[in-house]
C-alpha positions in Angstrom: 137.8 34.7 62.6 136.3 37.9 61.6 135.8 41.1 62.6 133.2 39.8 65.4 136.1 37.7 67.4 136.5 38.4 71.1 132.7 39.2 71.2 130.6 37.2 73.4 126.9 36.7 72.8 124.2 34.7 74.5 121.4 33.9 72.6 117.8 32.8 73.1 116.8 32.0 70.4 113.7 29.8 68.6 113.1 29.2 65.1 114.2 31.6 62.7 114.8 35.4 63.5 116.7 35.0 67.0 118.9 32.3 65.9 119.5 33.7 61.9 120.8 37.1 64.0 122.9 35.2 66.5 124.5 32.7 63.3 125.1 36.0 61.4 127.1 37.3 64.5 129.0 33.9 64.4 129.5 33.9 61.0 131.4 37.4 61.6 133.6 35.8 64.3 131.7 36.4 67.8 131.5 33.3 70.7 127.8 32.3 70.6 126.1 30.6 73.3 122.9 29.7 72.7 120.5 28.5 75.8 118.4 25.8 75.2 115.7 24.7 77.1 115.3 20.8 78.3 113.4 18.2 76.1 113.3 19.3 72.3 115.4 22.4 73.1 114.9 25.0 70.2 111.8 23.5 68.7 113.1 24.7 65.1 114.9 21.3 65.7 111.9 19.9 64.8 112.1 21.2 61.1 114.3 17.5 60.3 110.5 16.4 60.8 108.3 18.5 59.4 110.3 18.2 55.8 109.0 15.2 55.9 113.1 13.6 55.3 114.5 10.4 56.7 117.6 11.8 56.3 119.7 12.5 59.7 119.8 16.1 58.6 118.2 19.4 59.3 119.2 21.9 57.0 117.1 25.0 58.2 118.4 24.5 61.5 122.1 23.9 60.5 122.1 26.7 58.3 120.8 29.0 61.2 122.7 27.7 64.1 126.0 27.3 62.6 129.3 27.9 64.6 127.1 27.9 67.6 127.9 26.4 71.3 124.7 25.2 72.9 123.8 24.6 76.4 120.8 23.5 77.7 120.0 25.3 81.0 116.0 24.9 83.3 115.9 28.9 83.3 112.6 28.0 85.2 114.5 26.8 88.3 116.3 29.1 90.7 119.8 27.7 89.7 119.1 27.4 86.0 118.0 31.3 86.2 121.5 32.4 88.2 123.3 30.1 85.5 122.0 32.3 83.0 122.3 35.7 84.8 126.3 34.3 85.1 126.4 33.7 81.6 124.8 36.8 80.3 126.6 39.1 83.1 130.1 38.5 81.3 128.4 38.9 77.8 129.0 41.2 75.3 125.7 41.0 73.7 122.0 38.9 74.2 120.4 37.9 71.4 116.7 36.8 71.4 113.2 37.0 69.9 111.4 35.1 73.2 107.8 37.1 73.4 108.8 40.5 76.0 105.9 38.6 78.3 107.9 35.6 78.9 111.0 37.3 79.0 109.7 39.5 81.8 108.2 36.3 84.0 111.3 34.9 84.0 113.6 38.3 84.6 115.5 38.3 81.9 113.7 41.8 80.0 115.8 44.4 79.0 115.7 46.6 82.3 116.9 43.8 84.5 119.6 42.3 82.2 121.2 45.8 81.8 120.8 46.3 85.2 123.0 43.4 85.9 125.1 44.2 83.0 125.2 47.6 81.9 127.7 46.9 79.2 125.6 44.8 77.7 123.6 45.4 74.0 120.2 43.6 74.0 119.3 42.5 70.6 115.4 41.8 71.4 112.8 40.6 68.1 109.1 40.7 68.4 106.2 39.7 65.8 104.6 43.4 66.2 107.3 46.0 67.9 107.1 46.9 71.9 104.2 49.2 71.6 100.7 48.9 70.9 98.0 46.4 71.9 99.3 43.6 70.0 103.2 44.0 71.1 102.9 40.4 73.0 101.2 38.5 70.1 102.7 36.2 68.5 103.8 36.0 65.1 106.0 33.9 62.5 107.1 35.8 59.7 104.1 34.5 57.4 101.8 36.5 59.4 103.9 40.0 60.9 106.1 39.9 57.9 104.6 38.7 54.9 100.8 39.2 55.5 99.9 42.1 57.9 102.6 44.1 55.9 100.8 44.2 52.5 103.6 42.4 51.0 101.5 39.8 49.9 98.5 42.0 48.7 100.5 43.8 46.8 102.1 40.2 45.1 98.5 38.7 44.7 97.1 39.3 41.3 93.7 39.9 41.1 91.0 37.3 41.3 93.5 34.8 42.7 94.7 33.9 46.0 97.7 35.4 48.1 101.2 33.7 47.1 102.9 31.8 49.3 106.1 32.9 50.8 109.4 30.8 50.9 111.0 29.7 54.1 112.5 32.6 56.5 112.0 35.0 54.3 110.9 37.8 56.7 113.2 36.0 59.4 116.1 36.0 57.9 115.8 39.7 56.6 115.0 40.7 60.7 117.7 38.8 61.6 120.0 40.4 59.3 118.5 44.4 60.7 119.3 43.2 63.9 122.8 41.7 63.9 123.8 45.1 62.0 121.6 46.8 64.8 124.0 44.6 67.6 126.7 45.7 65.4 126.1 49.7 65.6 125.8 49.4 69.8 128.9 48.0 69.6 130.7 50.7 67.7 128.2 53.4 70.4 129.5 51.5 73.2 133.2 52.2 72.2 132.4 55.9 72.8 130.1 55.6 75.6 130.7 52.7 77.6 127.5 51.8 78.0 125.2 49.0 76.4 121.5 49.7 75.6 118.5 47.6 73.8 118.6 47.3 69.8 115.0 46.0 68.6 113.2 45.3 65.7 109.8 43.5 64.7 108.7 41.2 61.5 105.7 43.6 61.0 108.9 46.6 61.1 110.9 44.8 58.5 107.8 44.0 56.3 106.8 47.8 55.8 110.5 48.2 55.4 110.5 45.8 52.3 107.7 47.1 51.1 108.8 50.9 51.4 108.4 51.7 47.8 105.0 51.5 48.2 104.3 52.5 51.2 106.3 55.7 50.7 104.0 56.6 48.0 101.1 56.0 49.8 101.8 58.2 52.3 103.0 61.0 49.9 100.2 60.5 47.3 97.0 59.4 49.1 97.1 56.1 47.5 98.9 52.8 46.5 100.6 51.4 43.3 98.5 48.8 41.2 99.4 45.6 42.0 101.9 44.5 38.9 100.2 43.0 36.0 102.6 41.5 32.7 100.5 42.0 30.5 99.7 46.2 30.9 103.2 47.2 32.5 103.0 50.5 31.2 107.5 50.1 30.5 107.3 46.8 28.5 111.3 46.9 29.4 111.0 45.9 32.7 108.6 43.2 32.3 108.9 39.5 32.1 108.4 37.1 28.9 108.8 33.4 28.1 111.2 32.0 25.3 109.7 29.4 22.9 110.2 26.6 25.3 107.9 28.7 28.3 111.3 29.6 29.7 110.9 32.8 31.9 113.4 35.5 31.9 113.3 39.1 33.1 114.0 42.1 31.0 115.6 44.9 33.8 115.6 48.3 31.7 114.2 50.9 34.3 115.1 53.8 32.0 112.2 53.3 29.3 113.9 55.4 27.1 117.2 54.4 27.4 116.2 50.9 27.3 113.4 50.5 24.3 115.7 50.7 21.7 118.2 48.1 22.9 115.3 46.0 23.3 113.7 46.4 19.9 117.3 45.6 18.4 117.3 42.6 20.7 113.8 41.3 20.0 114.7 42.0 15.8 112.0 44.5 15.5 114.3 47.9 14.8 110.4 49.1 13.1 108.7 49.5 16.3 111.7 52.5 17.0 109.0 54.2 13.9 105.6 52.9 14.9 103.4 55.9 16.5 101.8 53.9 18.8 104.9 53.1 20.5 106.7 56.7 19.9 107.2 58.0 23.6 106.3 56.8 27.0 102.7 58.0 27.0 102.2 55.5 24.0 104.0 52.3 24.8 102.1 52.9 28.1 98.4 53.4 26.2 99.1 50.7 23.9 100.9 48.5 26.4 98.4 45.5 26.0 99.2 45.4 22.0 102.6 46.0 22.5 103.4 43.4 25.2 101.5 41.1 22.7 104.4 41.7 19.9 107.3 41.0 22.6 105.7 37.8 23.5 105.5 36.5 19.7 108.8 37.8 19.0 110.5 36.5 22.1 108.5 33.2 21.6 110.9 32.5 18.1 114.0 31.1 19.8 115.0 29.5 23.3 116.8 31.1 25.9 120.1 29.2 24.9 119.5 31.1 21.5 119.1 34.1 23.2 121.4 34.5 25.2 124.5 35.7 23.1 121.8 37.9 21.8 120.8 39.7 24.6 124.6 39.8 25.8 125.6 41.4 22.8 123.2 44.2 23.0 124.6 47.3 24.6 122.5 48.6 27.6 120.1 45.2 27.1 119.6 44.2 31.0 117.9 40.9 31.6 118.2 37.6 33.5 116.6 34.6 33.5 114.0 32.8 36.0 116.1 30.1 37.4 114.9 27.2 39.5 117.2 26.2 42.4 119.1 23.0 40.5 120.1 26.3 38.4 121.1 28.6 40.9 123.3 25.8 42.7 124.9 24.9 39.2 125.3 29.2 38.1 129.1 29.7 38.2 128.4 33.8 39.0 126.2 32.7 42.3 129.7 31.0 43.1 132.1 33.3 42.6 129.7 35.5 44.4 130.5 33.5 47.5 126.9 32.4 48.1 128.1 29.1 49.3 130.4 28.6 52.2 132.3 25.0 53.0 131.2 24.9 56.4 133.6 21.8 59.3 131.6 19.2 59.5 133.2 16.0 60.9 136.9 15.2 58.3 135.2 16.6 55.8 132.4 19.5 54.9 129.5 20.5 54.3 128.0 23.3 51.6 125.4 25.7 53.1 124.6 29.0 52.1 126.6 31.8 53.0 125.4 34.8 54.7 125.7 38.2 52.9 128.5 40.6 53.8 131.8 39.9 53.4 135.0 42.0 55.6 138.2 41.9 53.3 140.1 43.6 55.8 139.2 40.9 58.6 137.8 38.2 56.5 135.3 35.8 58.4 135.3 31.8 58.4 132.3 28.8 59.0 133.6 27.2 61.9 131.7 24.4 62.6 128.1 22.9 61.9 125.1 23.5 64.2 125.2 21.8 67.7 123.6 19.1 69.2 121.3 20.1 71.7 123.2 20.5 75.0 126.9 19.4 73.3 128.5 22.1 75.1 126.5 22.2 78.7 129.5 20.7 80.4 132.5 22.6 78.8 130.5 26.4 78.9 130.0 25.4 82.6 133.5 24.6 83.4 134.5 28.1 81.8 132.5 29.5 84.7 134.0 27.5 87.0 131.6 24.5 87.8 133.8 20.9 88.3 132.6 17.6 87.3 130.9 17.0 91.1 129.2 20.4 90.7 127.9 19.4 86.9 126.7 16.1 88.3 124.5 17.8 91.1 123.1 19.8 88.8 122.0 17.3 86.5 120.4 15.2 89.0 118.7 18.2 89.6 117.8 19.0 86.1 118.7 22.1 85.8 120.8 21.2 83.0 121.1 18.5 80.4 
């Protein structure tokens, strides 16, 4: 089950971040519950619609939500909010990225839940950190992550507008800082005994990702140019096309260590004697001109021609720009184990995998997302409630 089994985790969860850090945690072999509110429940179950499908499935949500129980609880009625103070009091860990604001109006902030439960680690996200003037406003990952960050300033070339980022990128990344934060309480409460709150923020994880720069920003008194192909003053760690437009990446950090390999590669050994490309300093002055000659050469053959080329050239690093028919198709992603078979039904279903693996206590997909409320009644007979007792409190609604 992984080395996560015997853990029990509550999560509140919407959209992305929350529930990517609670499906890691399952993934790793911890029970999650995850509350769900009436109606729609976890409105990221509205992604089936807003890809525009007519398919009866919702990838982003199964691939989040995986190996998951749900329940869906009224947490705004009195017996809804004791139903969740029950579940979370015999919890090992809560998980959720509600706004600290909400969380508060209801009573379920970190200084009441570990109050209650002082065992417990609280696993809280925010768009913007607990601090500051903007620690209650909200953000998806486009905007704490992606834009307030720099990250895509510093991907925009100049003169054109700001790229757009891919699904969950920031979420998923958060979501992946936390469940290893969760993880590190976990090991602290073996010592201590006691529980505490883990957090971290989109913006947090953006200026994380974008460290490089930022660190030598701070140490230097200003940035690094935004990337441009066509000046990179180490033409070996640049990109080119083949003669079909094919892109492919060319990985040689070390420009010394690397020019030669790629001069044998490209079929030019001359340019090893050409003055304007002796040293650093010159292949850097005269990187316009020589970035030219690596496009012509490269432009000669197709990447299928290439290839045995480049992978017979000692110290030649490179890979190619592969859409996602590609990736799914590359027998390395595979073997990898990028792709788990995850129960669905008699047979299964591939999703992507998430990205650790423990080959001492080796982890396995259990089953697909849940419906919303599948597990209300059976996570309310484990505390006790009978059928008459579920019944009152559906008439109720406090659950679903």
């Amino acid at each position: 089950m992984g080395p996560m089994e015997g853990i029990k985790v509550v999560e509140m969860g919407v959209w992305v971040a929350g529930p990517a850090a609670g499906m890691i945690l399952s993934d790793w072999g911890a029970d999650v519950v995850k509350i769900e509110p009436p109606g729609i429940g976890d409105p990221a179950r509205l992604f089936q619609k807003m890809l525009g499908g007519d398919l009866p499935f919702n990838p982003p949500f199964e691939m989040d939500n995986r190996n998951k129980r749900s329940v869906v609880i009224d947490l705004t009625t009195d017996e809804g909010k004791a139903i969740g103070f029950e579940l979370i009091d015999q919890a090992d860990v809560f998980i959720t990225n509600i706004r600290p604001a909400a969380l508060e109006r209801l009573g379920y902030g970190p200084d009441a839940l570990l109050a209650r439960n002082p065992r417990l680690v609280y696993g809280l996200l925010t768009g913007y950190g607990l601090e500051g003037p903007e620690k209650d406003t909200a953000a998806y990952d486009i905007a704490g992550f992606w834009a307030r960050s720099g990250i895509a300033h510093m991907l925009s070339q100049p003169g054109s507008h700001p790229p757009f980022q891919r699904g969950g990128m920031g979420d998923h990344g958060t979501g992946m800082v936390l469940a290893g934060a969760v993880s590190a309480a976990l090991f602290a409460r073996e010592r201590t005994g006691e529980g505490q709150l883990v957090s971290s923020s989109l913006l947090r994880q953006g200026i994380y990702t974008l460290s490089f720069d930022v660190a030598t920003a701070l140490r230097f008194g200003v940035g690094l140019a935004v990337g441009n192909r066509k000046t990179m003053g180490n033409p070996c760690i640049n990109n080119y096309q083949d003669k079909d437009g094919r892109w492919f990446w060319i990985v040689g950090l070390e420009g010394e260590r690397h020019w030669p390999p790629l001069c044998e590669a490209a079929g030019h050994p001359e340019w090893l004697e050409d003055p304007r490309f002796a040293g650093p300093a010159e292949r850097a002055a005269n990187a316009e001109a020589l970035i030219s000659l690596i496009d012509e050469a490269f432009a000669t053959r197709s990447l299928a021609e290439w290839r045995p080329i480049f992978d017979g050239t000692e110290n030649f690093w490179w890979a190619p720009v592969q859409d996602l028919d590609e990736v799914m198709a590359d027998p390395q992603v595979r073997a990898a184990g990028s792709f788990i078979e995850v129960p669905d039904g008699p047979a299964t279903t591939t999703l992507p995998a998430s990205p650790a693996d423990f080959h001492g206590t080796p982890w396995t997909p259990r089953s697909m997302a849940p419906g919303h409320g599948e597990h209300t009644d059976e996570i309310l007979r484990e505390l006790g409630r009978d059928d008459e007792a579920l019944s009152a409190l559906r008439e109720k609604g406090v659950i679903g």
